[in-house]
LUMLUMTI-38189 format. One line per field, with one value per atom (N, C-alpha, C): residue in three letters; atom name; x, y, z. Coordinates in pm, 1 decimal. Example, Ala and Ser with C-alpha at 12.3 -4.5 7.8 and 13.67 -1.06 7.14 Angstrom:
! residues 2
resn <- [ala	ala	ala	ser	ser	ser]
name <- [N	CA	C	N	CA	C]
x <- [1319.0	1230.0	1320.0	1285.0	1367.0	1290.0]
y <- [-569.0	-450.0	-330.0	-225.0	-106.0	3.0]
z <- [780.0	780.0	780.0	708.0	714.0	787.0]
This chain:
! residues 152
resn <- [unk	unk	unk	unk	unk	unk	unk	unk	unk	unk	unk	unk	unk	unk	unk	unk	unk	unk	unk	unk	unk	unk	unk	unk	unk	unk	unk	unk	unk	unk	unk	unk	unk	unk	unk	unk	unk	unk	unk	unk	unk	unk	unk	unk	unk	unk	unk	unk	unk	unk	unk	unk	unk	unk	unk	unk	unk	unk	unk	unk	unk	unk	unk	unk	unk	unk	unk	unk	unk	unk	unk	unk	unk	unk	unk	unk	unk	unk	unk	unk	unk	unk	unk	unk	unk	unk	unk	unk	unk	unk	unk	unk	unk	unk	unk	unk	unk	unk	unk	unk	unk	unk	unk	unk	unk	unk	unk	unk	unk	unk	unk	unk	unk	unk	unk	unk	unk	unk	unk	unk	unk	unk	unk	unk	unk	unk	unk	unk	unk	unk	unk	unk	unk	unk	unk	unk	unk	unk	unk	unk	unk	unk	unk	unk	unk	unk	unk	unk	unk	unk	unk	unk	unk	unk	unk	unk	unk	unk	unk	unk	unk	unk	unk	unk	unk	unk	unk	unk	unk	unk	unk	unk	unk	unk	unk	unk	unk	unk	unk	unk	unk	unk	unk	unk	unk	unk	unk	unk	unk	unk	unk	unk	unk	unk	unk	unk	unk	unk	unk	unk	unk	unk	unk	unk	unk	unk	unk	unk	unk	unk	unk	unk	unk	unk	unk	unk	unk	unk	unk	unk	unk	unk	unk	unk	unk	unk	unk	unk	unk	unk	unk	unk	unk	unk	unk	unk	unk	unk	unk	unk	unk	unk	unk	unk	unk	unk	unk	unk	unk	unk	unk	unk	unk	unk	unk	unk	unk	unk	unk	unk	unk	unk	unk	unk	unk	unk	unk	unk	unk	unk	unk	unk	unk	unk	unk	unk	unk	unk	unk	unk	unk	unk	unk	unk	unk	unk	unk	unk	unk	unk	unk	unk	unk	unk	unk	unk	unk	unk	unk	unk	unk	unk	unk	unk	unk	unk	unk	unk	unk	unk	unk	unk	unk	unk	unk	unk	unk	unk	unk	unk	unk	unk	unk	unk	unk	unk	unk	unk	unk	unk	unk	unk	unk	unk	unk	unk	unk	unk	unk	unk	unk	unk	unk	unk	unk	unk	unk	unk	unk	unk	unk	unk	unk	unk	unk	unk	unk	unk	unk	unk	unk	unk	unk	unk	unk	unk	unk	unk	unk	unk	unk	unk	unk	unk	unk	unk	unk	unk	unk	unk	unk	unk	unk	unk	unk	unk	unk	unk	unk	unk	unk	unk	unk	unk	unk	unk	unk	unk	unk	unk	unk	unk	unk	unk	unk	unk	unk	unk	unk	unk	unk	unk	unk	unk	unk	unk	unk	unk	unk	unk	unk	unk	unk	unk	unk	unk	unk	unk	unk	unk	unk	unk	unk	unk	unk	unk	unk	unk	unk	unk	unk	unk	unk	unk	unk	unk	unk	unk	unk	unk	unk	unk	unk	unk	unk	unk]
name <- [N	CA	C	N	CA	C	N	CA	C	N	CA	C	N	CA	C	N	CA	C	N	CA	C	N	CA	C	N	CA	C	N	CA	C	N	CA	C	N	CA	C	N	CA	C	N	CA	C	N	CA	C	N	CA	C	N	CA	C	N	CA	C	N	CA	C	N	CA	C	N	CA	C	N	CA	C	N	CA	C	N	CA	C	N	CA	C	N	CA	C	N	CA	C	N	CA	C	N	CA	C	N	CA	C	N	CA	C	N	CA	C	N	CA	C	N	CA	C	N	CA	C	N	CA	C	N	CA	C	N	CA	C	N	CA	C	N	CA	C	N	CA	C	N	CA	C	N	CA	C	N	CA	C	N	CA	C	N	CA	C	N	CA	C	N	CA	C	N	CA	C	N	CA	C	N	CA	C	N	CA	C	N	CA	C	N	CA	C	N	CA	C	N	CA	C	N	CA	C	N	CA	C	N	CA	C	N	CA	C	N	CA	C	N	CA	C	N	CA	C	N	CA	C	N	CA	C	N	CA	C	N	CA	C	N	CA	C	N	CA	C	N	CA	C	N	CA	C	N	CA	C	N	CA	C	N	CA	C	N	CA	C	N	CA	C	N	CA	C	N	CA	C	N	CA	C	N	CA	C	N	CA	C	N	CA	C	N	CA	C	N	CA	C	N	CA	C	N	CA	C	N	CA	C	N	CA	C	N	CA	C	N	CA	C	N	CA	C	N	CA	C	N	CA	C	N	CA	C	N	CA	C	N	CA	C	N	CA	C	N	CA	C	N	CA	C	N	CA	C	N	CA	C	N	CA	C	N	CA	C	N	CA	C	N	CA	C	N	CA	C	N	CA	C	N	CA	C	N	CA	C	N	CA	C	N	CA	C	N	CA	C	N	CA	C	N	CA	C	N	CA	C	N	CA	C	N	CA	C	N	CA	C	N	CA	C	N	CA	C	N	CA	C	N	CA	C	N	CA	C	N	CA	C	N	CA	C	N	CA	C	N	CA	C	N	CA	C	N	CA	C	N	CA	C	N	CA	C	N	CA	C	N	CA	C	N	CA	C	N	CA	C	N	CA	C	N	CA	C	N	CA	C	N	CA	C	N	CA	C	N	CA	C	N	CA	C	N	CA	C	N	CA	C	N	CA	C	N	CA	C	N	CA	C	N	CA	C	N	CA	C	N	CA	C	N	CA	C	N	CA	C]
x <- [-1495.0	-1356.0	-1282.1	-1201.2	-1204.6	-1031.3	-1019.9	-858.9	-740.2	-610.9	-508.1	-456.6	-427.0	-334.6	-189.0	-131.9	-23.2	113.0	90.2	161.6	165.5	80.4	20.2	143.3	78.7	157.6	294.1	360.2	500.6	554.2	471.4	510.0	535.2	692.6	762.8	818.7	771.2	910.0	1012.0	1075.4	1262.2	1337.0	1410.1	1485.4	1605.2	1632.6	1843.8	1875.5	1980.0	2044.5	2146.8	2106.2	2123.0	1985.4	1917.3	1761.0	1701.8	1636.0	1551.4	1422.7	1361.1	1204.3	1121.1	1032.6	884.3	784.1	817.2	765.4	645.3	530.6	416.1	326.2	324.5	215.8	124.7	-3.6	-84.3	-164.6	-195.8	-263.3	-344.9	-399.8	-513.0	-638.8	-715.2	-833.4	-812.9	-664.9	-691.9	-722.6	-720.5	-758.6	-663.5	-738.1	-605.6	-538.1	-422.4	-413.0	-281.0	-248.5	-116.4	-166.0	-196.7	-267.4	-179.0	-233.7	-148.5	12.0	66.6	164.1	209.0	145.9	212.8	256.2	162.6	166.0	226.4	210.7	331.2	447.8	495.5	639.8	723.6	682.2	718.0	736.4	634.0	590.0	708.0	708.5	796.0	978.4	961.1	1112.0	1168.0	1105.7	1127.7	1120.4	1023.3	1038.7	1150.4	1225.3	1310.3	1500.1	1449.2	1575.3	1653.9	1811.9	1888.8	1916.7	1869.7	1874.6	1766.4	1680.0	1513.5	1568.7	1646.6	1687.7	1855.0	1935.8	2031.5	2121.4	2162.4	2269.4	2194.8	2061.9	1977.4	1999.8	1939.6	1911.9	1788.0	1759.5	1605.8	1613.8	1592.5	1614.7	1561.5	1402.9	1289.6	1165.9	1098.7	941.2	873.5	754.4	668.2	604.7	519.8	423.4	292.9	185.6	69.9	-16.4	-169.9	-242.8	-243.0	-271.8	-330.4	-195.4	-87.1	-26.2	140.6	219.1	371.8	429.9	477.2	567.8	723.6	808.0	915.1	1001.5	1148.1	1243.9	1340.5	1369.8	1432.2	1575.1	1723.5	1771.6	1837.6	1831.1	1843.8	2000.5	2016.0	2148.1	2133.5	2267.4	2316.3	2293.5	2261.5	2213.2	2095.7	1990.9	1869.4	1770.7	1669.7	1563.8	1469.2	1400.5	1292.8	1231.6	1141.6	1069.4	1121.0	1282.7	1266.7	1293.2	1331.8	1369.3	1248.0	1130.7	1005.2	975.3	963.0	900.4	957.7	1127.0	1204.1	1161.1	1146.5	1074.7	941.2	849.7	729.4	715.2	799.9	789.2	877.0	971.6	1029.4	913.1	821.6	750.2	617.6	598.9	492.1	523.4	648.6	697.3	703.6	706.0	673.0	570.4	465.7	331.2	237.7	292.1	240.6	288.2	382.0	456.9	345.5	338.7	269.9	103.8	71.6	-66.6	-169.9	-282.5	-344.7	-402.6	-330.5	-370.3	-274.3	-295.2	-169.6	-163.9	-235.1	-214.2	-151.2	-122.8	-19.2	-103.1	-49.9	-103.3	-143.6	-49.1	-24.3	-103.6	-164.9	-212.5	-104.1	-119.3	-47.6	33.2	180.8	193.8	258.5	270.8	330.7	356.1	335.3	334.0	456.1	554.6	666.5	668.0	763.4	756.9	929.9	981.3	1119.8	1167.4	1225.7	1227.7	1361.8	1353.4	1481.3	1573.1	1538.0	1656.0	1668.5	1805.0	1801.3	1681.7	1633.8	1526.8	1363.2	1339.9	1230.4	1258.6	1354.5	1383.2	1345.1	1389.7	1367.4	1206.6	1139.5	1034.9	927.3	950.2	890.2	939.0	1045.3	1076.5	1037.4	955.4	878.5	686.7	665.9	559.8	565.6	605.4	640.9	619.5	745.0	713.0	571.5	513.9	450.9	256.3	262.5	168.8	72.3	149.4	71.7	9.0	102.9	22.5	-94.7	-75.7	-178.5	-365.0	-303.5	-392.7	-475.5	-376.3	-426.6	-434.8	-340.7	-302.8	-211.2	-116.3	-52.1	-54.6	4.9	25.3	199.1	252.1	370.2	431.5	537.6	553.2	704.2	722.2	838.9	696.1	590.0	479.3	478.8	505.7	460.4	597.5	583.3	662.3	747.4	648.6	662.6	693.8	845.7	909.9	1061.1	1117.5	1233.9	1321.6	1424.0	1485.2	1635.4	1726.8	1865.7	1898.9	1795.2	1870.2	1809.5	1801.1	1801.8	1887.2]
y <- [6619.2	6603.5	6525.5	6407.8	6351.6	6389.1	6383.8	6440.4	6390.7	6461.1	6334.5	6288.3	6220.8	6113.6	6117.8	6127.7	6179.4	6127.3	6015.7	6006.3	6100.3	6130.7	6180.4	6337.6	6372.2	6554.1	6522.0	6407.9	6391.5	6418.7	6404.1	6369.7	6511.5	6496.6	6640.1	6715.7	6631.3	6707.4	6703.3	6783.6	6796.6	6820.4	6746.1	6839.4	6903.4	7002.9	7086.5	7105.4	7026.8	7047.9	7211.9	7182.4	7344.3	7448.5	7425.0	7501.7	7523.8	7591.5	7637.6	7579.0	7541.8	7468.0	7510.9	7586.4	7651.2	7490.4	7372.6	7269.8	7268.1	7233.6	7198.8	7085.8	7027.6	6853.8	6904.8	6841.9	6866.7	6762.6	6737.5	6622.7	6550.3	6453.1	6311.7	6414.6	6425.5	6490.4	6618.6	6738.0	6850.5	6832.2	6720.7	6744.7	6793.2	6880.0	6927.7	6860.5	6775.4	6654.8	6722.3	6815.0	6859.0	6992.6	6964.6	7043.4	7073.5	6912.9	6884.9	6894.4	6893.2	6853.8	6765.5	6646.4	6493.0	6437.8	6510.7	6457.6	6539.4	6687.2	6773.4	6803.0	6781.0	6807.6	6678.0	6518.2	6436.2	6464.0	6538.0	6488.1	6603.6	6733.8	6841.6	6785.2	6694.1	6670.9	6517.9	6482.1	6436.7	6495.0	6619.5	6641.9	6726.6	6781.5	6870.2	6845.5	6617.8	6630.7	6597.3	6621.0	6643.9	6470.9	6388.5	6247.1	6275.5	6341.0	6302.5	6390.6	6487.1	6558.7	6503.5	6434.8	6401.2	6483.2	6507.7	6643.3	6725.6	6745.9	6877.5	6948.4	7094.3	7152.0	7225.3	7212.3	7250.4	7368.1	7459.7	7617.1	7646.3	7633.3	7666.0	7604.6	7589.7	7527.1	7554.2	7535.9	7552.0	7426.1	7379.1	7276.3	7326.5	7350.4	7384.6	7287.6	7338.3	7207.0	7073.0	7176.9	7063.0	7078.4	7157.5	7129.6	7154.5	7136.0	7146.0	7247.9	7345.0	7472.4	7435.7	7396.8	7432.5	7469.4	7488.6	7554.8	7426.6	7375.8	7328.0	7327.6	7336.8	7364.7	7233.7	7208.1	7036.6	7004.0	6892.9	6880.2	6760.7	6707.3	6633.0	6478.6	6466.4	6287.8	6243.7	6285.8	6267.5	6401.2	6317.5	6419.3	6459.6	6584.0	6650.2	6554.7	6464.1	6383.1	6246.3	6225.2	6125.9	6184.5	6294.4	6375.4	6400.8	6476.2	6471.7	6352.7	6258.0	6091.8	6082.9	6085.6	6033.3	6122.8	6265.4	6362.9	6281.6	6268.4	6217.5	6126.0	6015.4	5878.0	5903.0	5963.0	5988.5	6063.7	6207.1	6198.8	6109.9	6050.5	5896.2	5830.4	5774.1	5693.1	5749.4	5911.1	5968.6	5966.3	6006.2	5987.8	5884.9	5772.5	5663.8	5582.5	5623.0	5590.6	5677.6	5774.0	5863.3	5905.7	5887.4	5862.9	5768.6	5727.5	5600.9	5595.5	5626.1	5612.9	5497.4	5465.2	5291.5	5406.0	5486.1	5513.6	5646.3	5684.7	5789.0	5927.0	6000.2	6172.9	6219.4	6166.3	6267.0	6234.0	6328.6	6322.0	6276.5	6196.5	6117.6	6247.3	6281.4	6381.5	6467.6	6600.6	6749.7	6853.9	6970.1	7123.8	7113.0	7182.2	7260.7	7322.0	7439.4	7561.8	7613.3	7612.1	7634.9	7763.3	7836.2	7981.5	8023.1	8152.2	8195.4	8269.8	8309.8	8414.0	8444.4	8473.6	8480.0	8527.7	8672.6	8768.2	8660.6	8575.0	8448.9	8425.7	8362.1	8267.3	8335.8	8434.4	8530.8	8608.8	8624.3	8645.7	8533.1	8439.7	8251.4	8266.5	8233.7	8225.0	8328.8	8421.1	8515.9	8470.4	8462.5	8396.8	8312.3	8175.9	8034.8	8057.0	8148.6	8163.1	8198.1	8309.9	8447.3	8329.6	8192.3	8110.1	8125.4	8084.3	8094.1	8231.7	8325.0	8446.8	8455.7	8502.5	8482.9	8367.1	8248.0	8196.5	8200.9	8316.0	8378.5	8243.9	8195.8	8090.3	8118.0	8249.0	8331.8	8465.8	8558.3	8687.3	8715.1	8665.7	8655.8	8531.3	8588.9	8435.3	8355.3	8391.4	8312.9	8227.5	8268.1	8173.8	8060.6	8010.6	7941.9	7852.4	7649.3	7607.7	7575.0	7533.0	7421.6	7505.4	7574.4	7629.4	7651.3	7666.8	7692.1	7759.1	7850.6	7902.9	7910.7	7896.9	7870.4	8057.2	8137.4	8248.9	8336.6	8235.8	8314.8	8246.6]
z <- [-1156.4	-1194.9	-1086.8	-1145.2	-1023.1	-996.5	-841.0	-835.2	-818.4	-907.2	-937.7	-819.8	-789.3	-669.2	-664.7	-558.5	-542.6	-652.2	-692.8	-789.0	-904.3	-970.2	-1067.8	-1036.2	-922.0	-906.2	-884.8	-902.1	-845.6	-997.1	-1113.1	-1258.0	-1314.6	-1353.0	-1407.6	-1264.5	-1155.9	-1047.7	-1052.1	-1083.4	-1079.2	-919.9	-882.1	-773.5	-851.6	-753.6	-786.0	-671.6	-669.2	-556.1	-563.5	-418.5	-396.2	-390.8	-449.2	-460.3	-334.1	-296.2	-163.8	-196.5	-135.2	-160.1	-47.3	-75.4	28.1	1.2	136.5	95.7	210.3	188.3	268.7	225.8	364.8	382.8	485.4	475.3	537.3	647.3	789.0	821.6	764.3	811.1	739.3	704.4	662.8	667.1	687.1	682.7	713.4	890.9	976.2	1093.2	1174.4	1289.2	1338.6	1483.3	1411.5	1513.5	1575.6	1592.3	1639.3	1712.2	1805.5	1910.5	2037.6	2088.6	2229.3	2248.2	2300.8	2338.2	2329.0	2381.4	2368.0	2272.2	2184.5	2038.5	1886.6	1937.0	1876.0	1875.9	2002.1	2022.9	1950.5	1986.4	1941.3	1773.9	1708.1	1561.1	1517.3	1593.8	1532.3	1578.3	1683.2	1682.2	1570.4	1554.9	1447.9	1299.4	1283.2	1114.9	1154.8	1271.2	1208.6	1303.8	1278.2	1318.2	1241.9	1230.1	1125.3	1017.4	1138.6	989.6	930.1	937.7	839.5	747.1	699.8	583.1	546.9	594.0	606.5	512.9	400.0	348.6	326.0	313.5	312.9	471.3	388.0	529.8	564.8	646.3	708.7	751.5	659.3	725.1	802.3	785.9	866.2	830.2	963.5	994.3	1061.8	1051.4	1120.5	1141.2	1258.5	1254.5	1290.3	1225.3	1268.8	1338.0	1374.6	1411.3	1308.5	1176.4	1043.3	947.3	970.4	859.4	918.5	805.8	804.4	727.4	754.8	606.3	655.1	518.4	589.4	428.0	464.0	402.9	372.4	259.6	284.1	172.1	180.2	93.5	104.5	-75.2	-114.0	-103.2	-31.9	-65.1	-222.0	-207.7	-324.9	-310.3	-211.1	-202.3	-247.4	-220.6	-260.7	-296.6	-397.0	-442.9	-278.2	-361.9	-241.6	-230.2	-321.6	-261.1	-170.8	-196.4	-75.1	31.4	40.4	169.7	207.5	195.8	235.0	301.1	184.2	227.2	365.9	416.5	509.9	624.5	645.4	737.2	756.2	665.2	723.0	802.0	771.8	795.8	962.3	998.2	1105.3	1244.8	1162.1	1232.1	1250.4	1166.3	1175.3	1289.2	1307.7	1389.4	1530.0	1544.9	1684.5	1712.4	1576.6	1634.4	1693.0	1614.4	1664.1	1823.9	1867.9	1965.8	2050.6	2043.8	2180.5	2153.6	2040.7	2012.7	2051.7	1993.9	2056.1	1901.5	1789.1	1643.0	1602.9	1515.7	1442.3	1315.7	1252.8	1105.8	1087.4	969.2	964.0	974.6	979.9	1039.5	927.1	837.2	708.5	559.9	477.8	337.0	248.6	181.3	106.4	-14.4	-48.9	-147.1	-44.9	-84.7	-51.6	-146.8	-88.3	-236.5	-197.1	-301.8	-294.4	-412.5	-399.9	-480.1	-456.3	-581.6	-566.6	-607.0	-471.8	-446.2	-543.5	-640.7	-701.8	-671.3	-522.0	-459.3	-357.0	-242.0	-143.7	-101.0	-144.2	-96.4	-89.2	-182.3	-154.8	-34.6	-38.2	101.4	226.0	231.2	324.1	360.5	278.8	253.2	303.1	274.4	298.3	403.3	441.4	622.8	718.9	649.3	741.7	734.6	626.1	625.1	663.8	710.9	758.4	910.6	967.5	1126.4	1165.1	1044.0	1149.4	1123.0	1038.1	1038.8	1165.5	1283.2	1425.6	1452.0	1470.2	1461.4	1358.9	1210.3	1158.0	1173.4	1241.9	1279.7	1463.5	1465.0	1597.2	1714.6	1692.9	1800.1	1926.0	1867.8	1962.7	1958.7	1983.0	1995.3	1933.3	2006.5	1948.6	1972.3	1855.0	1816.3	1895.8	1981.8	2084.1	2188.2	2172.8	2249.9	2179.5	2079.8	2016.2	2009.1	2072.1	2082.1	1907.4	1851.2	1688.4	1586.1	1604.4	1485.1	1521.3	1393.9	1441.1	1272.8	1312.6	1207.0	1180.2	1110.1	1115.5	1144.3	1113.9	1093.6	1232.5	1293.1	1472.4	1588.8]
């Protein structure tokens, strides 16, 4: 079965503005290129600075080795997917600056899943942080530089 291409899953996406979105992209190959320092801090200060969502808001994220979770509540200018597209492409442009790669980090596409109630949101932004822990990368999670939450 061969598998659809990111266009394909974009077909019948709706944005609403105003909606909460549990959105996740994943690195090139699943690799886990967000390890170091040099090269994470750059990639996380760009997906979560305030032009890459510009009237949206970025509740919360995480950046893992291989992947991205974040929160994002839509504003009224643009759909999720160009707001995604504009986050990616912002941290592209860090990565490549401090990398020794020319090509982009990221799998072409992104999941999102649009949450129906405060109590989601809340729920997702606990799963979202507690990522590192679960992957036993820290112990707790103020060790862990690549996240951040509006509601701390």
């Amino acid at each position: 079965m061969e598998r659809p291409r990111s266009h394909a899953l974009r077909r019948g996406r709706w944005s609403e503005t105003g909606r909460i979105y549990l959105v996740t992209f994943v690195a090139a190959q699943r690799e886990a290129l967000f390890t170091e320092w040099k090269t994470a801090a750059p990639v996380a200060r760009g997906l979560s600075a305030p032009d890459a969502w510009l009237d949206s808001n970025l509740l919360c994220w995480v950046l893992m080795p291989d992947h991205w979770h974040g929160l994002v509540e839509l504003g009224a200018g643009e759909s999720l997917s160009r707001n995604v597209g504009r986050a990616k492409a912002a941290a592209c442009r860090a990565w490549t600056r401090e990398s020794d790669r020319a090509t982009s980090p990221w799998q072409p596409g992104f999941h999102d899943r649009a949450l129906r109630s405060e109590d989601q949101a809340v729920d997702a932004a606990r799963y979202i942080v507690a990522n590192p822990i679960r992957a036993k990368l820290v112990r707790r999670l103020v060790d862990y530089p690549y996240w951040d939450a509006v509601w701390l």
